[in-house]
N, C-alpha and C positions, 0 to 999 in steps of 0.2 A: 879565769876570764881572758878573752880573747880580746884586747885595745887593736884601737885601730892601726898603729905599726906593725904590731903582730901578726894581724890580717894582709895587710899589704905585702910582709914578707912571703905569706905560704902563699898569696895569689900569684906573686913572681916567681915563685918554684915551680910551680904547677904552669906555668902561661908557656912554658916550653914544650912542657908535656901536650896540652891543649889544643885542637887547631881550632882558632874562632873562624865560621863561617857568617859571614852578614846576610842576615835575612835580604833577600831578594824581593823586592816589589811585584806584586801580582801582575799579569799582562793587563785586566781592569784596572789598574792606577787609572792610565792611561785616559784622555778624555774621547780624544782627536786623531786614533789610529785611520791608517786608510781602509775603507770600507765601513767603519762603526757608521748603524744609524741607532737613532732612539726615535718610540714611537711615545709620547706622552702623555699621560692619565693626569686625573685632577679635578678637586672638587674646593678648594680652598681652606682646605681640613689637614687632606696630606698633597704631596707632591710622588707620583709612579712613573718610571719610565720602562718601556721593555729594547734592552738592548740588543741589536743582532750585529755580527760580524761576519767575512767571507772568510776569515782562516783561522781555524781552532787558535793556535799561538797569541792570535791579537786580541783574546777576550773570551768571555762567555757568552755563546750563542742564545737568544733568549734569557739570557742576564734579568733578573727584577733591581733596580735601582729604588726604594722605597724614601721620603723623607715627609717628616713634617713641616705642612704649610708656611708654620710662624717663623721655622728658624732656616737659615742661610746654611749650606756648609758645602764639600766638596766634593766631589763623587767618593771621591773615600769615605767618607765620615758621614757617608748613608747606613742608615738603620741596621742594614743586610750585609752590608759588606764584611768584610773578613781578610784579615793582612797575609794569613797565608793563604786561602782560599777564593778568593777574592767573591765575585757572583756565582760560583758553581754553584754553591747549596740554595740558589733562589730558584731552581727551573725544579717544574714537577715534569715527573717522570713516571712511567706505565712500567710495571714486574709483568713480565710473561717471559715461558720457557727459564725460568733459574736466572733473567739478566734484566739489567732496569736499564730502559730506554728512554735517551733523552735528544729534544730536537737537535738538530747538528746540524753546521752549515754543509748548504749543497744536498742536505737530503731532509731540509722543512722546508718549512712555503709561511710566510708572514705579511701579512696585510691589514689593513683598517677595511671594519666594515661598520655601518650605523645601523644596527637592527632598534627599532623603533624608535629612531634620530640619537640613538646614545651612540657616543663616540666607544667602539669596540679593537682591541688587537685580538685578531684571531692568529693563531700559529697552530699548523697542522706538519705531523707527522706521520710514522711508520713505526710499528711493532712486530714481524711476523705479521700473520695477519691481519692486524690489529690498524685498522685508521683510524687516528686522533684528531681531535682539536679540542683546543683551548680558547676559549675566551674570558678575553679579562675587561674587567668596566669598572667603574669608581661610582657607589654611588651618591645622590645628589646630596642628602641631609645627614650622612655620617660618614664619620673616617673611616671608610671601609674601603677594601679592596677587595673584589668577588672575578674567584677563579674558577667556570666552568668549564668541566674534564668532560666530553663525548666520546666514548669505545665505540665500534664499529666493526664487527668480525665479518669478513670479505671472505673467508675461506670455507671450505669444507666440512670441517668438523666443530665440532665444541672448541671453545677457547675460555681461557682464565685470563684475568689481568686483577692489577693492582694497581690503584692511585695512590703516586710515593710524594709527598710534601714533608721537605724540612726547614726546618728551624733552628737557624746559626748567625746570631745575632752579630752584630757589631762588637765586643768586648767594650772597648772602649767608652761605650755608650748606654749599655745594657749589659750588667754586670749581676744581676740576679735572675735565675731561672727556674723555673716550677712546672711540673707536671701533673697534670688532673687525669688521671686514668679513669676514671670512672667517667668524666663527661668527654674527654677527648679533645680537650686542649693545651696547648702547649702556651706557656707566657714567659716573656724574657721583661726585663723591669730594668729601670735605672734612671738615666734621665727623661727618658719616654717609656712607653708601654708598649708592647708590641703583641697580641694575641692572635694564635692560628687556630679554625678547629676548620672540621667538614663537615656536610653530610650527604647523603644517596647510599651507602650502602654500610656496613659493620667496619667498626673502625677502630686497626690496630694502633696505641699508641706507644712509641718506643722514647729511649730518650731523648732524642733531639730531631723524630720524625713522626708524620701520620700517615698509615695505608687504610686507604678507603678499599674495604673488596669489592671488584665488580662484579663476584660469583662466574657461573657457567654461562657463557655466551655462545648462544648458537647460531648457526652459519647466517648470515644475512641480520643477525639481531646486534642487539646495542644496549649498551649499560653507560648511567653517567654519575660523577658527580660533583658536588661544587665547594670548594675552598673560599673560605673569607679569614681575611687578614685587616686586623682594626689595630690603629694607631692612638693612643689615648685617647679610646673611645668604650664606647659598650660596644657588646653585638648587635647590631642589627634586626629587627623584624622584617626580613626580605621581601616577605609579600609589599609591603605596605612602604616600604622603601624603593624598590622597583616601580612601584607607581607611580612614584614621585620622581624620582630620575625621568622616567619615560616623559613625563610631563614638563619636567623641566627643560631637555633637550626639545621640543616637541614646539617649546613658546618663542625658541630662540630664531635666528634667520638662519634661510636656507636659499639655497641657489640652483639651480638645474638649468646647464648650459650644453646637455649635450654633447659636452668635452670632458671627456672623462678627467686628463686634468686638472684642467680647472677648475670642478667642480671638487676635486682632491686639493687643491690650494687652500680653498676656502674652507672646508669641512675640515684638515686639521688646523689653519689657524685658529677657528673656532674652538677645536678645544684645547690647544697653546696654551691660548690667553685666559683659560679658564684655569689651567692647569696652575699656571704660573705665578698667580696673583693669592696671595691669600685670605683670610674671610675678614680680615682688619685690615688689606690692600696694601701689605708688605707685598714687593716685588724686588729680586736681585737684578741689580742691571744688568748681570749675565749669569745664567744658574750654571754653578761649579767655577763658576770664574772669579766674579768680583765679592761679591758678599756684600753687596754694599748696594745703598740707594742715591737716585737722583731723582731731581725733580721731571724731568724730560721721558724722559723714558716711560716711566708710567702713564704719565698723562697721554701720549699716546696710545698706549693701550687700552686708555679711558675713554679716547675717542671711537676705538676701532670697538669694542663694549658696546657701549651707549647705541649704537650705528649697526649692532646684531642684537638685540633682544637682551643683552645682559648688564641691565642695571644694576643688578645686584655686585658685580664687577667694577663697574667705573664709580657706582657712589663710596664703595668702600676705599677704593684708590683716590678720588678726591677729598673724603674724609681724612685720610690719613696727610694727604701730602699738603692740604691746609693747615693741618694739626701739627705736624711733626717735618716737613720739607719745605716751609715756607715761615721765614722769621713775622716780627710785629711791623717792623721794619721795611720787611719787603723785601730782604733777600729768600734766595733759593739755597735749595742744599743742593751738594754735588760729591758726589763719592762719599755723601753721606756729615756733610763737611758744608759749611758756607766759606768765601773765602775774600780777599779785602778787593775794594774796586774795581783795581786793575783787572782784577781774574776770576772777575766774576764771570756767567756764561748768561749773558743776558737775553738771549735767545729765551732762556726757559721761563723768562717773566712773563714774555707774551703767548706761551705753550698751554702754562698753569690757567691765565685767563680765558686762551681760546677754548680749552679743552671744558670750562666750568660751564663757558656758554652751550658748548654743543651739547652736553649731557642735558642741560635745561631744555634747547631747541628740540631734544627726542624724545623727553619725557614729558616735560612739560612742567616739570619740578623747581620750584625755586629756592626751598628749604634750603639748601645749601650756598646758595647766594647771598639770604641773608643772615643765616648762622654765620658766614666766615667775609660777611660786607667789610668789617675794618680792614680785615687783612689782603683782602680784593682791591681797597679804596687805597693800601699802603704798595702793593703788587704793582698796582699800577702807576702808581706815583712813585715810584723806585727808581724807574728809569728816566726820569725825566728832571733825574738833579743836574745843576750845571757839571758836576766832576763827569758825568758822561753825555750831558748833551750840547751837543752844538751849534749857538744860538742862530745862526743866519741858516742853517737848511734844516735843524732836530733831529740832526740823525746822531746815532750813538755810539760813544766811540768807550775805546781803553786797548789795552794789549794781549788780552785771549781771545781765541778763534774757538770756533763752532766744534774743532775734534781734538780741544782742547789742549791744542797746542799755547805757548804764550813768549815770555820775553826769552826765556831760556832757549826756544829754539829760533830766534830770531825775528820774533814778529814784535813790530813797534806799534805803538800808538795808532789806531785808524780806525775805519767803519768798517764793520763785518756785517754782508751782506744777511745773512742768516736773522741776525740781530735785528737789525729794520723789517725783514718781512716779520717776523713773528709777533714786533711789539706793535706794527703799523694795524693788523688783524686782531691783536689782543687787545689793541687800546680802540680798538672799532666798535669790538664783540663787549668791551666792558663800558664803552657810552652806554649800549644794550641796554646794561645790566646795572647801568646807572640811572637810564629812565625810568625801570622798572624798580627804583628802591624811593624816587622822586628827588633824586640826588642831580637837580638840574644844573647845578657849578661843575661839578666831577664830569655829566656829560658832555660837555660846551669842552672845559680843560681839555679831556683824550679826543675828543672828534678834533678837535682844530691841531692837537698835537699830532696825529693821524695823518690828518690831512697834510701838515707841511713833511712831514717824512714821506709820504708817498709823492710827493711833490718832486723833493730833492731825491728821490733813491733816481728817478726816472731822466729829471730835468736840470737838476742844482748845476749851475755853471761854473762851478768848482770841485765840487763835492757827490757828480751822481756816479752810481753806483754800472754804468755803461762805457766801453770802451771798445773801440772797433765795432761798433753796433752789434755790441754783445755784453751782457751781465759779468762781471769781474766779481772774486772774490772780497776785495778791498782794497781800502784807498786810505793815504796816509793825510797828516793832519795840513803836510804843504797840498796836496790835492794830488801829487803823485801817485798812479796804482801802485800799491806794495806786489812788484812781480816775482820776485826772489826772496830769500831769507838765508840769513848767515847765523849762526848759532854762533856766542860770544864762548864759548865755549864747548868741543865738542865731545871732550874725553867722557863724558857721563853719557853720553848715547853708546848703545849697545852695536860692538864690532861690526856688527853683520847691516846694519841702518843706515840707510839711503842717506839720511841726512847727517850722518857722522863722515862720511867718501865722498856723497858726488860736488864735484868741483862748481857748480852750478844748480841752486835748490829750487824749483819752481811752486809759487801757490797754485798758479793756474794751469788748467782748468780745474774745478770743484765740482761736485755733486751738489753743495748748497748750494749755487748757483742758481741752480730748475728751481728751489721753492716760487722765485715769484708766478712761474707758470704755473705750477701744479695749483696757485691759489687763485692764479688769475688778475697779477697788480697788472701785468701786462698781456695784452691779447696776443692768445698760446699760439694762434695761428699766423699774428705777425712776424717782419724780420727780423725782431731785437730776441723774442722767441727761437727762431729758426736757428739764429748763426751761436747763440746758446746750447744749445741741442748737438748740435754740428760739434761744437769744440770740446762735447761730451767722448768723442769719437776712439779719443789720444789714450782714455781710462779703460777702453775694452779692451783685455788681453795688453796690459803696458809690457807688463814683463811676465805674461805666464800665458797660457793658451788652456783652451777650455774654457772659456768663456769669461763674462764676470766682470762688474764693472769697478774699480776701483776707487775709495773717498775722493782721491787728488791724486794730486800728479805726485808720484811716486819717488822722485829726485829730494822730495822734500818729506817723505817717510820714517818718521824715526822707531818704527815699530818693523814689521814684516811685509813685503808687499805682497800684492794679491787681493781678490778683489773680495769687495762687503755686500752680501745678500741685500741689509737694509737700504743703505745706498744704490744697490742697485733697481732696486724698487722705486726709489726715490724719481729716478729717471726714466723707469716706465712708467710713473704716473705723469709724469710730464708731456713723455711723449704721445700717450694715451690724448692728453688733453690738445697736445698738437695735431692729434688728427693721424698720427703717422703707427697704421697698425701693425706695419711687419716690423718695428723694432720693439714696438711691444710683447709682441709673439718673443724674440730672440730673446729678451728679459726673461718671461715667462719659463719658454723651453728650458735656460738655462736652471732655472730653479726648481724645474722638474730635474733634472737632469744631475746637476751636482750634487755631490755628496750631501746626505740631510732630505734631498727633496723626497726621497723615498719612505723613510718616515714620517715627515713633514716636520723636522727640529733642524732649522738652520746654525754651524755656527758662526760666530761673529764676522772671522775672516776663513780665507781659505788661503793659509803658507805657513810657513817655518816660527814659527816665534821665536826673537833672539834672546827672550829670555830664559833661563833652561831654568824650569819646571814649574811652571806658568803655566795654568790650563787654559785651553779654549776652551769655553764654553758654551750656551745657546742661549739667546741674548732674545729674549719675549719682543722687544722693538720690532723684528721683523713681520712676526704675525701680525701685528697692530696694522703697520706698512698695508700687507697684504689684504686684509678685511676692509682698509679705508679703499685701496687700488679699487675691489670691485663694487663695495655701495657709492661711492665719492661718484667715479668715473664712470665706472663698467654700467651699473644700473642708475648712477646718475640722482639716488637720492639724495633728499636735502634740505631739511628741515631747518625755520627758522621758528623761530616764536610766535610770531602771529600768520605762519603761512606754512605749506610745503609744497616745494620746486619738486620737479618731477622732470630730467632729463638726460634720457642713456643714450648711451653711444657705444654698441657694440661692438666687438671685436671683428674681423675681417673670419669671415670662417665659421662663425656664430648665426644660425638665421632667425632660432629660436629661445627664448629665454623665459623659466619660471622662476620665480623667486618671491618671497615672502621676508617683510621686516614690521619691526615692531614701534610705531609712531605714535608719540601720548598715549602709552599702554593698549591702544587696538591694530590688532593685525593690517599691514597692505601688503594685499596681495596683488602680484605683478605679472602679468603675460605682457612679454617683447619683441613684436616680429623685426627685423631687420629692414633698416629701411622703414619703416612706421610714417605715413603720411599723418593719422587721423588717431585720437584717442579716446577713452568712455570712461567716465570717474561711475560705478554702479551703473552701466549701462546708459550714463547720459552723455551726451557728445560734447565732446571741450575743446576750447580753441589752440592750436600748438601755436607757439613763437620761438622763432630758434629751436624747435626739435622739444622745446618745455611747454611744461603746464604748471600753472601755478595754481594750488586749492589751499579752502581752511584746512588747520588741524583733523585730522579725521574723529569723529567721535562716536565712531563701531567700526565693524571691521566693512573694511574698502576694499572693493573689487576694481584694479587699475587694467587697463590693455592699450598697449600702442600694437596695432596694424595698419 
C-alpha cells in the first residue's frame, strides 16, 4: 500500500522530471475584449447570446453563449463553454471540398433581422461556392433554440455540403453524455440537460457531432437545414410553436421611425429585456457580472415591459420582487442583501411602488395590488420613519447615495436627491393605489407626505434640494451641500480609483440629478432645468473621448472612469424633455456607435476595471432606460388609471412615425406627423392641449393620428 508520505516522496522525485504547464484561460474567458459584441436571444426559459469579434485571438467569432433562465452564472460557466476550447465547438459549420467552414471575422456579415416581428441573428458566410446563412430565434413557449442553415450554390457545377453541429458540453456542469444513433440526438446531462438533433436532410451522428447532408446542389439551387437545441425541455412541435412565437412578438410594441437606428435601439431592447428576465422574474443586475438581484433594477425593466406589450415580463418581475426583494417591513433588497438604515438605498422604495402603479396604469390589472397591499402599505411607510425623515421639510435622509456609495467613501448624513424624486412619485402613485384598495388614511398620510417633499426638494429654506439655480446632488443635515468627500480611509480603494488619489473628490455634477426633469417635479423647459442640464456638460468625455456620459464627477470614482450607457440615457431623457433635440441625437449616436450598440447588449461602463478579474457584464437596466426613452418621450404615451395622455415630441429629423402599444390589453395604434396641429381618436377629431390629448382607457383596438 501506497500511505500518503510515500506518495508525496515519488511526486517529489518525479516533480523534477516533470514540467507543469498551467492551463491557460481560453481568449472567451474574457467578457469585455475590444470589439466583442453579443447579439441576445431569449424567452424566459433559457438565456442565448451570439458572440462576434474583430480578431480571431480575442474569442470566437459567432461564439453560441447558451444558459438557463433561472440560474445566474458567468460567461464561463455557460452550458457550451469549454476551459480548453472555449466557444469554438458552438458555431456550425458547412463540409465542402474535404474542409469545414466556419464564419470568421472579416469574411461573415451579422445582423438582427425581425422576420415576422421575431427577434432573428442572421450570420452569413462563404464556402467555395456555397452562400450561407444562419438564423437563430428562441422560441416563445419552450426552451428551445432553433438554428436555421440555407445552402445556396452561386457556381457552375454541382456542389455538395454538409451541416456540421457539435456538441461539447461544459464538463463542469454536464458530466453525462449519450448518443441516440438511430434518432440522431445528441444529449449531455448533469445539472441541466442539454439536447441537440436536426432535420432537412440524412443525418450523420458521430460522437460529439451531427452532419445534416445537403446532397447534390445545383448551380443556382439551395438545400437547407434546421438545428434545435432544448435546455431542460422536450423537443418542440415546430409548426405549432412557430406560431406561437410569431404571434407572441406580433402583440408586442413596435416603432417605425424611419431611422434605421432608432428603430434598431428599440427592437433589440425589446428583446434584451425579454431575454434577460426569467419566466419567475429572476433578473442579474448585470449578466456575467453580479449574479445577484436588486430591487431597482428590475422594476425598471418592469416599467419598460408593461409600456411594450410584455406583461407577461413585468408581472413575473413584480411578483417576484414583492415576494422575494421586499421584506414585511418594507425594506428592499440590494445585492440581493437588505441592509441597516443608514445603507439602505431608499430610492428603490419609491421605484418598487412607482413601477407596481405603472403595470396597473397599462394593464389595467390590480391583482397584484392587492395580493401584496400589506407589503405596499409597509413599502411605503418605510420611508417615512423618523430615523430617515426630516420633520420640518420630509425629506429623507442617512449615509448611502443612489451608486451606492456610503460612509466609507465619505459621504455623511444628508438628502439624496434620487431619494426624494423616487419616494415623492411612489408615495403619489401609491395614494393611487390606496384609493383604489379604499384605504382613505394611507391615501391622506403619502399625498400630504408627498406634498411636503416636493415642497422642500424645490423651496425648503434650509433643506432644498437647489443651488446656483440648479439641482445638487445633496445637502447635509447643518443644510450645507455635501460638495466633496473624503474617504476616512483610503487604503481599501483600488490603486488605480479616482477617489483613493485625487487631492480633491467631487459629488457634483450627477446624473441623478435630471430625474426630477425626466419626471417633471420641475418644468424641464424652465431655468432650475436648464442650468441642470448645462452642469451635465463636465461628465461628457471627463476623462476619455468617444463619447459617453459619465454617473459623476469622476475625482470621486472609486471604481473605473468612463462613461455608463444607462446613465447616459438618463440624460437623454431629460434633455429630450427639455425640448433640446440635438443633444439628444449625441446620446443617441453615441449608443449606436460604441461598443455594444451593434448588437444592441450595452455594457455597464466603458474603462479599465481596477479590479483584476472582475467581468463587465450587460446590465438589462439599459434596455429598460431605452424602451421608456421612446414610449415616455419620444411617443409620449401614458397611461393612468382612469385615463390615457397621448403626447409626443419627436426628434428633430423624424417627420414621420408608426408605432403600435398595447393599453388595457387592446392595441393603439399610432400615426405621428411632426409638428401635428390636430388629432383623430378612430377618426373623430379631439382637442390637443400642450401638444396632448387626453381619452378613456381604450376598450378595442384604437386608431390614434396627430397631423
Amino acid at each position: 500500500m501506497l500511505d500518503r508520505r510515500n506518495f508525496l516522496c515519488v511526486s517529489a522525485a518525479y516533480a523534477g522530471q516533470w514540467k507543469f504547464s498551467p492551463l491557460e484561460l481560453h481568449s472567451d474567458y474574457q467578457t469585455a475584449v475590444d470589439g466583442i459584441e453579443y447579439y441576445f436571444l431569449g424567452n424566459g426559459k433559457i438565456i442565448a447570446a451570439v458572440q462576434t469579434v474583430e480578431r480571431p485571438e480575442d474569442g470566437t467569432h459567432t461564439g453560441l453563449i447558451l444558459m438557463p433562465a433561472e440560474r445566474f452564472g458567468r460567461k464561463h460557466s455557460s452550458l457550451l463553454y469549454s476551459v480548453r476550447s472555449g466557444l469554438r465547438y458552438t458555431r456550425i459549420g458547412v463540409s465542402t471540398g474535404g474542409a469545414v467552414v466556419y464564419p470568421e471575422p472579416g469574411k461573415s456579415r451579422v445582423r438582427w433581422e425581425y422576420p415576422e416581428a421575431v427577434p432573428t441573428v442572421l450570420i452569413e458566410w462563404e464556402a467555395g461556392d456555397l452562400r450561407i446563412a444562419e438564423r437563430i430565434h428562441c422560441l416563445a413557449d419552450n426552451p428551445a433554440l432553433v438554428r436555421d442553415v440555407a445552402i445556396r450554390n452561386v457556381g457552375v457545377r454541382n456542389a455538395t455540403g454538409r451541416v456540421v453541429v457539435w456538441l461539447q458540453p461544459n464538463s463542469s456542469l454536464l458530466d453525462e453524455y449519450d448518443v441516440d444513433r438511430q434518432r440522431g440526438v445528441l444529449t449531455a446531462s448533469g445539472y441541466h440537460r442539454v439536447q441537440v438533433y436536426a432535420t432537412g436532410g440524412p443525418v450523420k451522428t458521430t460522437d460529439r457531432s451531427l452532419e445534416v447532408e445537403a446532397g447534390g446542389i445545383p448551380p443556382g439551387g439551395s438545400a437547407s437545414a434546421r438545428i434545435v437545441m432544448t435546455v431542460d425541455g422536450p423537443a418542440p412541435f415546430f409548426s405549432i410553436q412557430r406560431e406561437r412565437t410569431a404571434a407572441y412578438w406580433n402583440s408586442r410594441a413596435e416603432l417605425k421611425t424611419g431611422h434605421a437606428g432608432l428603430d434598431h435601439l428599440f427592437h433589440t431592447a425589446l428583446a434584451g429585456i425579454r431575454a434577460a428576465v426569467s419566466s419567475s422574474g429572476k433578473m442579474d443586475g448585470g449578466i456575467w457580472q453580479y449574479n445577484l438581484e436588486w430591487a431597482r433594477d428590475p422594476v425598471m425593466v418592469a416599467q419598460a415591459a408593461a409600456a411594450t406589450g410584455g406583461d407577461d415580463i413585468a408581472r413575473s418581475i413584480l411578483e417576484r420582487v414583492w415576494a422575494h426583494s421586499v421584506t414585511d417591513e418594507g425594506k428592499t433588497v440590494e445585492a440581493s442583501r437588505t441592509r441597516e438604515p443608514a445603507d439602505m438605498e431608499l430610492d428603490q422604495n419609491g421605484q418598487v411602488l412607482y413601477a407596481t402603479w405603472a403595470r396597473w396604469a397599462w394593464t389595467g390589472d390590480d391583482s397584484l395590488i392587492r395580493r401584496y397591499w400589506k407589503r405596499i402599505h409597509a413599502t411605503a411607510d418605510y420611508v417615512l420613519q423618523p430615523v430617515f425623515r426630516e420633520a420640518s421639510s420630509g425629506l429623507l435622509k442617512n449615509t448611502r447615495e443612489f451608486w451606492e456609495r456610503g460612509a466609507g467613501h465619505g459621504f455623511q448624513e444628508g438628502f439624496e436627491i434620487s431619494y426624494q424624486v423616487w419616494n415623492i412619485i411612489g408615495l403619489e402613485k401609491s395614494a393611487s393605489m390606496a384609493a383604489r384598495m379604499g384605504d382613505g388614511a394611507a391615501q391622506r398620510r403619502w399625498l400630504d407626505a408627498a406634498r411636503l417633499m416636493r415642497e422642500s426638494l424645490i423651496g425648503h429654506s434650509r433643506y432644498s434640494l437647489i443651488e446656483n439655480n440648479r439641482f445638487i446632488k445633496r445637502r447635509l443635515m447643518d443644510g450645507r451641500p455635501q460638495l466633496t468627500v473624503v474617504p476616512p480611509d483610503r487604503s481599501f480603494l483600488p490603486p488605480t480609483a479616482p477617489l483613493r488619489s485625487e487631492p480633491v473628490c467631487y459629488c457634483d455634477p450627477d446624473t441623478a440629478t435630471v430625474y426630477p426633469i425626466i419626471h417633471e417635479i420641475v418644468d424641464p423647459r424652465g431655468e432650475i432645468a436648464r442650468h441642470t442640464l448645462e452642469s451635465m456638460e463636465k461628465l461628457w468625455n471627463q476623462r476619455w473621448s468617444g463619447g459617453g456620459y459619465g454617473r459623476y464627477d469622476v475625482t470621486s470614482e472609486p471604481d473605473s472612469p468612463g462613461p455608463w450607457p444607462f446613465a447616459s440615457m438618463f440624460v437623454a431623457r431629460a434633455w429630450h424633455e427639455a425640448g433640446n433635440y440635438a443633444m439628444v441625437w449625441r446620446v443617441l449616436n453615441w449608443m449606436l456607435e460604441v461598443q455594444g450598440g451593434r448588437g444592441g447588449a450595452w455594457f455597464e461602463v466603458y474603462g479599465p476595471r481596477p479590479l483584476a478579474g472582475f467581468p463587465v457584464g450587460i446590465v438589462p437596466w439599459t434596455w429598460g432606460e431605452i424602451l421608456l426613452y421612446f414610449v415616455h418621450h419620444f411617443l409620449g404615451v401614458r397611461p393612468e388609471p382612469e385615463a390615457l395622455v397621448i403626447r409626443p415630441r419627436l426628434l428633430s429629423g423624424i417627420e414621420n412615425v408608426e408605432a403600435s402599444v398595447l393599453v388595457r390589453g387592446q392595441p393603439v395604434h399610432l400615426r405621428i406627423a411632426r409638428g401635428a396641429t390636430r388629432a383623430t381618436v378612430n377618426g373623430i377629431r379631439m382637442d390637443l392641449k400642450e401638444g396632448a390629448i387626453r381619452i378613456d382607457p381604450p376598450r378595442r383596438a384604437t386608431q390614434v393620428e396627430f397631423s
